[in-house]
C-alpha positions as CSV (number, residue, x, y, z in Angstrom):
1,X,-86.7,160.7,-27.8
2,X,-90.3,160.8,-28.9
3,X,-92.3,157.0,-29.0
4,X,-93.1,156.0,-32.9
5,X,-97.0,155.7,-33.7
6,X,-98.8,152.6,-34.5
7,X,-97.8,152.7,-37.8
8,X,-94.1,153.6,-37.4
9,X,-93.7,150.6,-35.0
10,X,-94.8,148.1,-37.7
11,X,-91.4,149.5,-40.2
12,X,-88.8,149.4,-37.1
13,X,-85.7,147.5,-37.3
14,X,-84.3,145.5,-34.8
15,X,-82.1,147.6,-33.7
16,X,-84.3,150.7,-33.1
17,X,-86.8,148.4,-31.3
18,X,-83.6,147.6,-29.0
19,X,-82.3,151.4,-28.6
20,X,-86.2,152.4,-27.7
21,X,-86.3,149.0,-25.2
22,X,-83.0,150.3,-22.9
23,X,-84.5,153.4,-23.5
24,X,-87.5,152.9,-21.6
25,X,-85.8,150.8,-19.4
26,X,-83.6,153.4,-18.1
27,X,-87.1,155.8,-17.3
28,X,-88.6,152.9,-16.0
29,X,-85.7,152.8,-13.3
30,X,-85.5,156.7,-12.9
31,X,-88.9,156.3,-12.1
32,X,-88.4,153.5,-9.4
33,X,-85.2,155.5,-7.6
34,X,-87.8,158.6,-7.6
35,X,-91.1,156.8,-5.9
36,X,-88.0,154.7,-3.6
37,X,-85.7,157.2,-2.5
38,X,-87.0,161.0,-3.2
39,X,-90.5,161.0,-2.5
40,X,-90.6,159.8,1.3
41,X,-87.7,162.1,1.7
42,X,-89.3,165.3,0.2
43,X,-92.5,164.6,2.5
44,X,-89.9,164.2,5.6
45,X,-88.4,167.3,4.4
46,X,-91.7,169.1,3.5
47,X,-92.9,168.5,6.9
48,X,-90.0,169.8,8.9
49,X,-89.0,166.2,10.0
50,X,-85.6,166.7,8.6
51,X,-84.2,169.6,9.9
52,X,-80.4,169.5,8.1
53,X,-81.3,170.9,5.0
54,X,-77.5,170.9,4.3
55,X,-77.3,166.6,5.2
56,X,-80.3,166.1,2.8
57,X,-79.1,168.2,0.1
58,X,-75.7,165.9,0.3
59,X,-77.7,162.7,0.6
60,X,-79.7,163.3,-2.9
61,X,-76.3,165.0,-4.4
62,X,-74.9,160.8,-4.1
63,X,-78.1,159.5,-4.9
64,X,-77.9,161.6,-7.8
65,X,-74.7,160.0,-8.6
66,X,-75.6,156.8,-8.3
67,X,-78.1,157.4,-10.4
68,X,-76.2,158.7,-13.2
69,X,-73.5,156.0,-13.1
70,X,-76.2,153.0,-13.4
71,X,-77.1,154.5,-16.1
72,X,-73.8,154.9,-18.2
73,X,-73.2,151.5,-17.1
74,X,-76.3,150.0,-18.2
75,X,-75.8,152.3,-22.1
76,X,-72.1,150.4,-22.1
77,X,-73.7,147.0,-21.8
């Protein structure tokens, strides 16, 4: 979905304003799960702290998950 310019944003109905809203809202979380959960992870990994590759690989297989069912609840509401 690409963001409307300036201009475009002064012609948008209501209920694009709200689509683009949830829109960003839902990147805005993404974003939060991937500074909260995957980065310090990937350093641990990165730096040979975690040595079961196999365990994390599982671990951010759920998160992944998770993830994905927040955010078909969040388009159903």
């Amino acid at each position: 979905m690409r963001l409307p310019s300036v201009e475009e944003m002064k012609t948008l109905d209501f209920e694009i304003e709200k689509e683009l809203g949830a829109h960003l809202d839902s990147e805005y979380e993404i974003g939060i799960e991937i500074v909260d959960e995957l980065i310090p992870y990937s350093v641990e990994y990165f730096v040979g702290v975690t040595h079961d590759s196999e365990e994390f690989a599982e671990y951010m297989h759920e998160r992944t998950i998770d993830a994905q069912e927040k955010t078909k609840n969040k388009k159903k509401d």
